[in-house]
N, C-alpha and C positions, 0 to 999 in steps of 0.2 A: 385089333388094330383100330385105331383113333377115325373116325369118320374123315373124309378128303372131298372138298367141296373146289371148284374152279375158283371162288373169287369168295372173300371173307369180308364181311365192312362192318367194324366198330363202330358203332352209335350209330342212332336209328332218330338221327335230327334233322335240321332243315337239308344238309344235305346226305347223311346216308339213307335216311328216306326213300330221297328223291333218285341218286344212284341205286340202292335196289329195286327200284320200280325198271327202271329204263335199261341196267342189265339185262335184267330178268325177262327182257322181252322178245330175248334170244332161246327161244325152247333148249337149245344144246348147255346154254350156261348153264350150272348150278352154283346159287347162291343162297347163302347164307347169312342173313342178317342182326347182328346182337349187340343188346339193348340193356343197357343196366338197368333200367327202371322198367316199371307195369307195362305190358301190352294188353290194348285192347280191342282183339276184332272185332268186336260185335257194337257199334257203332250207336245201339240202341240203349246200350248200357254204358256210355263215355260218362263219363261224371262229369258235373255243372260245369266245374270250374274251368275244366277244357273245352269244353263245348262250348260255353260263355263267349262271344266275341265281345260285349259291348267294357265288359273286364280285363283284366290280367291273372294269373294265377301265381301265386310267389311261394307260395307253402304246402302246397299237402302233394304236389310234385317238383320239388325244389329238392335241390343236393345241402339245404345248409350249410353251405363251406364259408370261412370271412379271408377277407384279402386284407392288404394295410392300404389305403386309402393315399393314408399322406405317414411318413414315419410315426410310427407311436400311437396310431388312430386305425382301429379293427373295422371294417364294419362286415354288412353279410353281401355275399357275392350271388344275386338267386340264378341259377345254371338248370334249367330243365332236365328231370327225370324221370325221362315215359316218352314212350313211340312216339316221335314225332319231335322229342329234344325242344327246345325253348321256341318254335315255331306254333307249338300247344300250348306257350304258357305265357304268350309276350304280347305287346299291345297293337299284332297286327296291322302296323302300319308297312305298306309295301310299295318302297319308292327306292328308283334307282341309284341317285347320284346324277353326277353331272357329265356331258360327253368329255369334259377337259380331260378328268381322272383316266377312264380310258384309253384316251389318244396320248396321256402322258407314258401310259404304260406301254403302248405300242413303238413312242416315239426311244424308247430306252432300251429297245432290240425287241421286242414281242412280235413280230410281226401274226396277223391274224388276230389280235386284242384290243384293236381301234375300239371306239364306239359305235361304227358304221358298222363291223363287224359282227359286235357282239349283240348289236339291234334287233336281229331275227331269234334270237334265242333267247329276249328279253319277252318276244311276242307270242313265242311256240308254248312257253312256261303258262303264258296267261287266257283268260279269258276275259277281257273286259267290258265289264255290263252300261259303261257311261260313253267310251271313245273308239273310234274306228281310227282309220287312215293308216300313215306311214309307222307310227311313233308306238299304236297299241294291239295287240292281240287278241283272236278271238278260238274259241273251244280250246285252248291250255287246259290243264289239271285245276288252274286255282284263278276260282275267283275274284277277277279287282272291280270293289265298288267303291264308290265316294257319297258320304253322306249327302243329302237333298236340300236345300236351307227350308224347307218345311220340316225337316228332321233333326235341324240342330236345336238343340238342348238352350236356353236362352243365355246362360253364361258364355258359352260356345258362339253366338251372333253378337255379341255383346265384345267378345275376343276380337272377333273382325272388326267390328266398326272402329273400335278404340284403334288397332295396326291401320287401319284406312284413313282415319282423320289425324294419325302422327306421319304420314305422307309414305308408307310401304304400300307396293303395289297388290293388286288381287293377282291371285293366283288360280284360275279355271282346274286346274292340272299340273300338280307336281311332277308327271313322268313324260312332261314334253323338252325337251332340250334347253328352252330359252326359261323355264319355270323358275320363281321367284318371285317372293309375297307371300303374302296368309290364301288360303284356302283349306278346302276339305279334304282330307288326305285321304289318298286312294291306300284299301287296307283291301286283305286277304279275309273275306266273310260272305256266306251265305244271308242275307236277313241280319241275323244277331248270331248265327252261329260261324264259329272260329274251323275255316280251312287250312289246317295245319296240314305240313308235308304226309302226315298219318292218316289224312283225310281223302286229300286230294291225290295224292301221289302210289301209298300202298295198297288203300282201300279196294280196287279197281283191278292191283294184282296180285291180290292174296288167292284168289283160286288157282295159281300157279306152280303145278307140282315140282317145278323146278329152283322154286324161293322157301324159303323156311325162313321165318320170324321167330327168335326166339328174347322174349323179356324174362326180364329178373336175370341177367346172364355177365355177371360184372367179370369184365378184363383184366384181367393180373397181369401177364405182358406179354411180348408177342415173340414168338421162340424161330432162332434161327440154327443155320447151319453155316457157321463159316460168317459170313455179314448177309447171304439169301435167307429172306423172309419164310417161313416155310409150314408156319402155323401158331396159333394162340395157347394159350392156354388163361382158362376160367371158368369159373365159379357159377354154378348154375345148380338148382337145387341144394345148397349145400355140401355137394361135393365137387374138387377139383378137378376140371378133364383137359384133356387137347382134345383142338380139333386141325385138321391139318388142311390146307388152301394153298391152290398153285402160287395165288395170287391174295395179299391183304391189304383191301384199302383203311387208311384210317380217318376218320371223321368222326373224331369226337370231342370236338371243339377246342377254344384254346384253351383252355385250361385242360382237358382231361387228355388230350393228342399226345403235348409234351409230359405229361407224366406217368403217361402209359411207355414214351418212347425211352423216356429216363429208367422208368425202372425196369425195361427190354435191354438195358445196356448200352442203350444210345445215347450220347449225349456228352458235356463234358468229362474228358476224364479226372481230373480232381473233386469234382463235384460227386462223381459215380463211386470212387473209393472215397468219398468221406463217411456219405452214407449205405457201404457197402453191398453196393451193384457190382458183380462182375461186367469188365468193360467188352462191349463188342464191335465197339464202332465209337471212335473219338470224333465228335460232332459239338464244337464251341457251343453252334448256335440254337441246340434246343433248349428251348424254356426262355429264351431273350425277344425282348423287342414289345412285351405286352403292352399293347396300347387301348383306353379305355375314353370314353365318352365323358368328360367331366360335365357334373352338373348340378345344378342349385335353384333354388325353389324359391319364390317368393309367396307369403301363407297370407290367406286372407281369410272370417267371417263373413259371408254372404246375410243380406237382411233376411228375415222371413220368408217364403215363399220362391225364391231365386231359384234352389236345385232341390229337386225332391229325388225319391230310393228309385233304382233302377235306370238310372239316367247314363250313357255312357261317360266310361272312363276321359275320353278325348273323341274328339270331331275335327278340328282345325290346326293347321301348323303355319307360321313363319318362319320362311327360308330365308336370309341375308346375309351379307357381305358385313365382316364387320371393319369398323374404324380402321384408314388403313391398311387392310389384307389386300394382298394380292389374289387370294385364291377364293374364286365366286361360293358363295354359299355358304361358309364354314362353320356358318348358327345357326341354330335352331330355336323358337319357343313355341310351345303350346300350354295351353288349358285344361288340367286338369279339374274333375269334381270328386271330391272323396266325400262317398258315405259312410258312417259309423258300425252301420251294416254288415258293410266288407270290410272296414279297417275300425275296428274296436278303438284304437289305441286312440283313436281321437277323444275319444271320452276322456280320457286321462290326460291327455296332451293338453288340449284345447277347450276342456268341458262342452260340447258342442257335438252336433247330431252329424252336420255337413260343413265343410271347408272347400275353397275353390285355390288352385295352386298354379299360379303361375311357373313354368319350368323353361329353365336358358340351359343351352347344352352346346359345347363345342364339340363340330364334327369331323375338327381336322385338328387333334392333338398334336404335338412335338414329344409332349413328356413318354416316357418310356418304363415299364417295369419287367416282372420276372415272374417264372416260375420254376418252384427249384421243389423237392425233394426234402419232408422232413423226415424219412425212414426208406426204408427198402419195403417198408408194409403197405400193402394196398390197399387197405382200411383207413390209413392213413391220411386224411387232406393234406395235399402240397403245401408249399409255404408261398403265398400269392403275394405279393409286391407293385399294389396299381400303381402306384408311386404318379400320383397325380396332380398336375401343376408346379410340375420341377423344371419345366422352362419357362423364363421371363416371358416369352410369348402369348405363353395359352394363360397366363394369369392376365396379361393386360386383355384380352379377348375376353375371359371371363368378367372381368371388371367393368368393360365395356357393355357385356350383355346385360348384368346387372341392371345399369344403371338405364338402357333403355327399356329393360322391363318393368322396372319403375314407373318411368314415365306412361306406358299402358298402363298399370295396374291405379294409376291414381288419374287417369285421363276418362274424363266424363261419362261415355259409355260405363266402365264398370266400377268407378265412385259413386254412380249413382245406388247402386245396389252393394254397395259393400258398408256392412256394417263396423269391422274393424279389421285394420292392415298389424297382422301379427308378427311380423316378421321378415326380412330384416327392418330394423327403426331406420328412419328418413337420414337422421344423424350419421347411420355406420354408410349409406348410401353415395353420402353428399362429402366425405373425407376418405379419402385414396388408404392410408394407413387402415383405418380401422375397416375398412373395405378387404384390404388384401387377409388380414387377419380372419375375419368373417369365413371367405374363401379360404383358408386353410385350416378349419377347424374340422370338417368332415364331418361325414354323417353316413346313416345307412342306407340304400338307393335304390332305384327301382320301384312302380308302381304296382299295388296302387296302396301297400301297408308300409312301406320307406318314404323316405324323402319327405322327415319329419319335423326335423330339427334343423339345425344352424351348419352352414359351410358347404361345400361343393363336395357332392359325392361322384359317382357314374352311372351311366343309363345300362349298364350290363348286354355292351355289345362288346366284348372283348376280343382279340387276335393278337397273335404273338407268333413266334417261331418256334419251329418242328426240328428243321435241320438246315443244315446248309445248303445254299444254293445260289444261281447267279443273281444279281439281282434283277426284282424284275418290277420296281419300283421304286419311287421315291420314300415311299413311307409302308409301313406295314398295312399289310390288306385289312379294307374296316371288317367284310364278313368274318372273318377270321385270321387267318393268318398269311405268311409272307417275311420270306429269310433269307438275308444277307450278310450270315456270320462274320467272312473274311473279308469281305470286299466291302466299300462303306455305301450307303445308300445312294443310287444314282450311278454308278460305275459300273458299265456295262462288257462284260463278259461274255465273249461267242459262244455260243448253243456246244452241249457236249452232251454224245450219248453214247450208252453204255448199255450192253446185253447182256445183263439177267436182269428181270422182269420179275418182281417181286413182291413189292412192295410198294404198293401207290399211297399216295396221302391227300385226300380232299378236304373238302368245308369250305371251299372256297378261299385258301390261306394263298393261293397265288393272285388271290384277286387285287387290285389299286385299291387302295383308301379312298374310298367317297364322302363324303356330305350326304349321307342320307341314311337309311335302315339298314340290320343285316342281313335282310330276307328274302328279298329277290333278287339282290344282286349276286349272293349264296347262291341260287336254286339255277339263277341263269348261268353260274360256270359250271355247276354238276351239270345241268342241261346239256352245254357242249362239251361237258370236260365226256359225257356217255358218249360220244359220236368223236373220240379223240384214242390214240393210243400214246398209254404216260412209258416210254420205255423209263427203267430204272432199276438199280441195283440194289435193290433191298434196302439199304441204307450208303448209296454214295455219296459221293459231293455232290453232286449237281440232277439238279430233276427238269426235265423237260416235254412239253407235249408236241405232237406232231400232230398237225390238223388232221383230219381224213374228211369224206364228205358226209355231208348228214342224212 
């Protein structure tokens, strides 16, 4: 007979992590947690590149998958693989969003999703080593510090002054309410090492006879009975097994959720019989709605002496409202410093040891992609569709960000130190045409060996849709995901619930779109979604939580 565990959660990222820490803290549970990529308990033995806070890691635990950017244009998609999911391998920045996003989601029938609401489980998650009072949290699992300006990198003060004398306000604290301006972004690190959900979250309860972690344990698809969820089947040492779970949460982000749920038999059904899934459950809306972070890089040669090896990746962010929007915050830039060190290709690219990169990113897309199914094979990479900059909107925002990054990047603070602006030329800047072109040409993304070349790629915070449900947003959740197959975005549909109990789906995909990271605002709905019961049907229409108290 196949092992039978209370509750099963796919992928061991920022939030299956964090869900099997905080199940598991129920001695009667037994849970199960599995992880396609490496686990590693022994914390003394992490390799650099995860442990590294002051870096990114894109390659030696990366899934290598490529998505299309913009039609016709491949690039690489980097998706964490190893305990802890891209929470180990990303540029730790841990900033909420804004209360609007929130309260917009509250205001659309959520009730319990306010931002007042969600406040005390932004603070239970954290421990904040800079800010006390209403706004920040103290002894959470994960560390929030904000660099010191005796610690910023001189490019990195150089970032601010230049944002300060083009009249953007300072920013003390990105995770207070009113936040907007350049400051030092408050990130998830010890020192210089990286507090990943693996760190802060598992670490603490792996002596727990009632949690099994198991890595290297890749998902084939999840086996039902009827449309009840009732166990997995995967790939673990080389051999096929089930294992069977009253209960399977899935979180494993958006790319790999929906094509785990697609090839479970979930999902469209012409899509299912094209690439021959037996169908179990006709669900329009998995694999729709992928929304991505566009974003483009301004490349600069710094003079002699400016950034030397070992220097962090980033320290400082500009939050603003662009030309225009309605919706506070929707940009983002920061300063990059790339070493040749960590990113080789700059020898080739640029002939040059160190480059400083300015980055513009929009946090509140329109444009919309997919992920669909090239095979019924699980070996298979999906066929990912960012499809980026397909609304007129996010391309005049981008255009807009350009051209104010610009204006920093040639404004006296860091003109003084830059020895040559390589890209984009003043010419393609200062002409709207050859601007939009620029922006559509793509490129491959992510820090800190992407985002090298010409055109707007993505910051690889991706969400998209699982299945159908009401809506429970304006736009798809930035952590991940967030589905409203039938009903169009904004139309709001009365709560419906349904017993059997099956099949839960986290990662934060019910969360609002924010303007900001997809780290903590992920960690703070696992947070409450642990102290919640998701009634649902294995794969119904409609998925709903019902508060309970914490």
């Amino acid at each position: 007979m196949p092992p039978t565990y209370d509750t099963i959660i796919i992928g061991a990222g920022s939030a299956g992590a964090a869900m099997a820490a905080r199940l598991s803290e129920d001695p009667e549970r037994t849970v199960l947690l599995l992880e396609a990529g490496p686990d590693y308990p022994d914390l003394n033995a992490l390799p650099e590149d995860l442990s590294l806070g002051t870096r990114a890691s894109l390659d030696k635990h990366d899934w290598h998958w490529m998505g299309d950017a913009v039609p016709g244009r491949a690039v690489t998609y980097p998706r964490g693989k190893v305990t802890g999911g891209s929470s180990a391998v990303n540029g730790i920045v841990a900033i909420r969003g804004t209360p609007e996003d929130y309260d917009e989601w509250a205001k659309l029938g959520n009730p319990g999703w306010s931002f007042a609401e969600c406040l005390p489980y932004f603070r239970k998650l954290e421990d904040d080593q800079d800010f006390g009072g209403d706004f920040h949290g103290k002894g959470g699992p994960i560390p929030i510090v904000r660099w010191r300006d005796d610690e910023l990198a001189p490019i990195q003060e150089r970032f601010r002054q230049a944002c300060l004398g083009l009249g953007y306000p300072r920013s003390e604290d990105h995770n207070v309410p009113e936040a907007s301006g350049v400051g030092a972004w408050a990130m998830n690190r010890n020192g210089t090492v990286r507090i990943s959900t693996a760190i802060g979250y598992l670490a603490p309860a792996r002596h727990r006879l009632n949690l099994t972690i198991r890595g290297n344990a890749h998902v084939h698809r999840i086996l039902f009975e009827g449309t009840r969820a009732t166990g997995v089947e995967v790939e673990s040492g080389g051999e096929l097994q089930r294992v069977n779970g009253t209960e399977i949460i899935l979180a494993a982000g958006a790319l790999h959720s929906p094509a785990i749920l697609l090839r479970s038999g979930v999902g469209p059904r012409a899509h299912l019989a094209d690439v021959g899934v037996p169908l179990v459950h006709d669900l329009p809306g998995v694999g729709e709605n992928l929304k991505e972070h566009p974003s483009v890089v301004l490349l600069a040669r710094p003079k002699e002496g400016l950034i030397a090896s070992g220097q962090p990746l980033q320290q400082m962010g500009l939050r603003y409202t662009s030309t225009g929007s309605d919706e506070a915050n929707d940009m983002q830039m920061y300063m990059w410093s790339q070493d040749a060190d960590y990113t080789p290709q700059l020898r080739f690219i640029a002939d040059t040891q160190f480059l400083f990169m300015l980055c513009v990113t929009l946090q509140r897309p329109k444009s919309a992609g997919s992920v669909r199914l090239a095979s019924a094979n699980p070996e298979d990479q999906p066929l990912i569709d960012i499809n980026l900059l397909a609304e007129e909107a996010d391309v005049e925002r981008m255009a807009d960000g350009v051209r104010r990054a610009w204006a920093i990047l040639t404004a006296g603070p860091i003109a003084e130190v830059t020895e040559e602006v390589l890209g984009p030329p003043q010419q393609v800047v200062e002409n709207d045409e050859m601007l939009r072109v620029f922006l559509g040409k793509g490129f491959a993304p992510g820090p800190p060996r992407r985002h090298l070349q010409d055109g707007a790629g993505q910051r690889c915070h991706g969400r998209g849709r699982c299945a159908r449900e009401r809506p429970r947003a304006r736009r798809a959740a930035h952590c991940r995901c967030q589905h409203h197959a039938e009903h169009p975005p904004g139309e709001h549909e009365p709560d419906r619930h349904h017993d059997r109990r099956a099949h839960r789906r986290f990662h934060a995909r019910q969360v609002v779109i924010t303007p900001g990271f997809t780290e903590a605002p992920e960690q703070r709905y696992v947070y409450r979604s642990s102290t919640c019961v998701f009634l649902t049907a294995g794969v119904t229409d409609y998925y709903r939580c019902a508060l309970m108290p914490a």
